[in-house]
N, C-alpha and C positions, 0 to 999 in steps of 0.2 A: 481931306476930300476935294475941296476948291483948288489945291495943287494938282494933284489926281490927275484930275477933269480937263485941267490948264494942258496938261500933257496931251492927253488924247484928244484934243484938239489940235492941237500943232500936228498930228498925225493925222489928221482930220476925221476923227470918229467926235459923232455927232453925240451927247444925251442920250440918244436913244438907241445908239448903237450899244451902250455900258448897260444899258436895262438890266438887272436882275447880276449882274456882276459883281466881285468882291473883289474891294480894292484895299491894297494894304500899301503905306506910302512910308519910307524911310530919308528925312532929308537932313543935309547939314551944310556947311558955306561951302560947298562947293559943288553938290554932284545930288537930284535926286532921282530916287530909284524907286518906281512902283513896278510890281508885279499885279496884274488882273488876270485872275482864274475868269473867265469870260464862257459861259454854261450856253449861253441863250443866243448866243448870234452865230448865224451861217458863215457869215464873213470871217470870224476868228474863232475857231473851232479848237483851240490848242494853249497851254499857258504860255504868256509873252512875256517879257523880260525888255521893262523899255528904265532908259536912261536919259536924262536930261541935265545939261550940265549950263552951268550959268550965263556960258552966252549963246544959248538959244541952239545950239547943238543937238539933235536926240537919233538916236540909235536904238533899234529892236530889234532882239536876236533872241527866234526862239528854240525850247528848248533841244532840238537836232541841233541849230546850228553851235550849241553851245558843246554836245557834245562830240561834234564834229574837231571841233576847235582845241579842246583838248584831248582829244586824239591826237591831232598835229604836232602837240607840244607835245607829247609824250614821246612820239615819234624824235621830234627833232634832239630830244633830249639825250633818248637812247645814240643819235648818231653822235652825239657832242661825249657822249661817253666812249664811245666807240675811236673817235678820233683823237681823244685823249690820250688813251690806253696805246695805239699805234705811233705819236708822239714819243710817249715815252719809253717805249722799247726800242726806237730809230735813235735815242738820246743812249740809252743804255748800251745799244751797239756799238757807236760813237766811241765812247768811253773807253769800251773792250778792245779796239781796234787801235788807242793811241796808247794801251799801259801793255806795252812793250817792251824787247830788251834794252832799248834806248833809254826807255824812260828813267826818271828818276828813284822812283823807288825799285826798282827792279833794279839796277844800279847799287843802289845799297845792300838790295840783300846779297848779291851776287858776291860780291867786296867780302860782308858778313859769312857768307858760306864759305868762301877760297880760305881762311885765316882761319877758321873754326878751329879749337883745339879739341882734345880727346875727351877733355875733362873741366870744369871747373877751375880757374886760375884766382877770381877773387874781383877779377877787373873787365866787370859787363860792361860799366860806363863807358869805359876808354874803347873798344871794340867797339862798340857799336856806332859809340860817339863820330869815327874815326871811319867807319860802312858808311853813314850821313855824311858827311862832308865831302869823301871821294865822290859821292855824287852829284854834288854844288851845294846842299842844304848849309846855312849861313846861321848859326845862332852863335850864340857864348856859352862855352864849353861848363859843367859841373863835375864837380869832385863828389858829387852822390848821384846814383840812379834814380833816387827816386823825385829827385830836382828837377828834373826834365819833364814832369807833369808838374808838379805843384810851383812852380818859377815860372813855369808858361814859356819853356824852352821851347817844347815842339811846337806849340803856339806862334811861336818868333819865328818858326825855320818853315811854315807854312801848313802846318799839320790841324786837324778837326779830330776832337773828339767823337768817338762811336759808342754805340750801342757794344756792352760785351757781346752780345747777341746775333751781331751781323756778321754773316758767310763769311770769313779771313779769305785775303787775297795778298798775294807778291805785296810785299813793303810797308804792311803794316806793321806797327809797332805798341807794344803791350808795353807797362811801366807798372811793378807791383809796387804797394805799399811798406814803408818803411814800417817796422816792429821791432820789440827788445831785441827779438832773438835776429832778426836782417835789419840793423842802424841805419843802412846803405839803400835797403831796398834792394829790387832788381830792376832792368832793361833788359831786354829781347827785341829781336826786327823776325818777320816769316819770312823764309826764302821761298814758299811754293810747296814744299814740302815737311820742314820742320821749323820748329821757332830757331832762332841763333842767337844769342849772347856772345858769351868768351867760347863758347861751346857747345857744340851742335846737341839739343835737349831731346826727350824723348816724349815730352811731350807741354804741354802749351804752360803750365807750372812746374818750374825744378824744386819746389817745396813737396815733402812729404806731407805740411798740414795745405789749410786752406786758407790765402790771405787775399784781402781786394786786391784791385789791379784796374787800372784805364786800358781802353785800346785807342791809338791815334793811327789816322788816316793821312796821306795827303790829302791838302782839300780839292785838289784839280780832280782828284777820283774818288772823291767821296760819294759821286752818285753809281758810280757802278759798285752797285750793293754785293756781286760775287764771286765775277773773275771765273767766272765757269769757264776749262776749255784752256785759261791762260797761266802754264806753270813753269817757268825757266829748264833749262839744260842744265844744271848747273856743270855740269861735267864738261859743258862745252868751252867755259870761261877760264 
């Protein structure tokens, strides 16, 4: 109560201004905080919200301006989300606008599609191995497919693991796991429109069952999550 008091004083409400008022007082080393529900005075007709911090500082804000005040925040909050969101579409655009026929992974699959054979030859590794490198990518080569993930080859040559889940775009590269029945594993690269190995596949697994498999990115475009919009000529190359 003698802190209280001590407060409304420094505001200069007198004893007798607090008559008949309820004062609830919250203090610790550094900051107290009374609220006074104030019933009886003409002067402060409203609950106040006063603070008082250790050197002699105090602040009252009542309860409008408190709601006022988080309004503002909420306000400013929704534009910081706002401006977020606009960021990262300008970022995504970015992205779209450089994975191009130039670029690197477009590059490869273009390589990977021109050589595509009719069928199945046995030799995903070396094709595909061989689409990467025509395009500058710089690792050390494997004699299995499935080495190129578990060696952290695409790792070396610049590539980020994905979500199986994310939108496939130009030059992505999928690596199944090795099993009894595939020792070797597989590789595949997307040219835009189908996966490519030794052989242009009909669809994203040339397995009849179902086996795991990674997808690697380059990591320069790993944030444009879908390539919407961007799919090679290949006819043109």
């Amino acid at each position: 109560m003698k802190k209280a008091l001590l407060i409304l004083s420094v505001l200069g409400m007198g004893v007798a201004q607090t008559s008949g008022a309820a004062v609830n007082t919250i203090s610790n080393s550094t900051l107290t905080y009374s609220r006074a529900n104030i019933a009886n005075s003409n002067s402060y007709g409203s609950s106040q919200n006063i603070y008082s911090t250790n050197n002699g500082g105090v602040h009252v804000s009542n309860n409008s301006e408190i709601t006022r005040a988080i309004r503002v925040l909420k306000q400013k909050g929704s534009e910081l989300d706002t401006l977020s969101r606009r960021l990262y579409a300008e970022k995504q655009q970015q992205f779209k606008a450089v994975l191009d026929q130039n670029s690197a992974p477009a590059i490869a699959a273009a390589r990977a599609s021109r050589v595509a054979l009719s069928r199945s030859s046995g030799y995903c590794a070396r094709y595909v191995r061989k689409a990467l490198q025509s395009a500058g990518y710089e690792f050390t080569p494997n004699p299995s497919a499935y080495q190129y993930a578990t060696r952290g080859t695409l790792a070396q040559a610049g590539f980020t693991k994905i979500s199986n889940n994310t939108p496939t775009q130009v030059g992505d590269v999928v690596v199944f796991d090795r099993s009894s029945k595939h020792p070797h594993g597989h590789i595949q690269i997307f040219d835009g429109s189908h996966w490519i190995s030794d052989f242009r596949q009909n669809s994203i697994s040339p397995y009849s069952n179902i086996y795991g498999y990674s997808t690697w990115r380059d990591s320069q475009y790993v944030d444009d999550a879908s390539n919407r919009g961007i799919y090679l000529a290949m006819a043109d190359n």
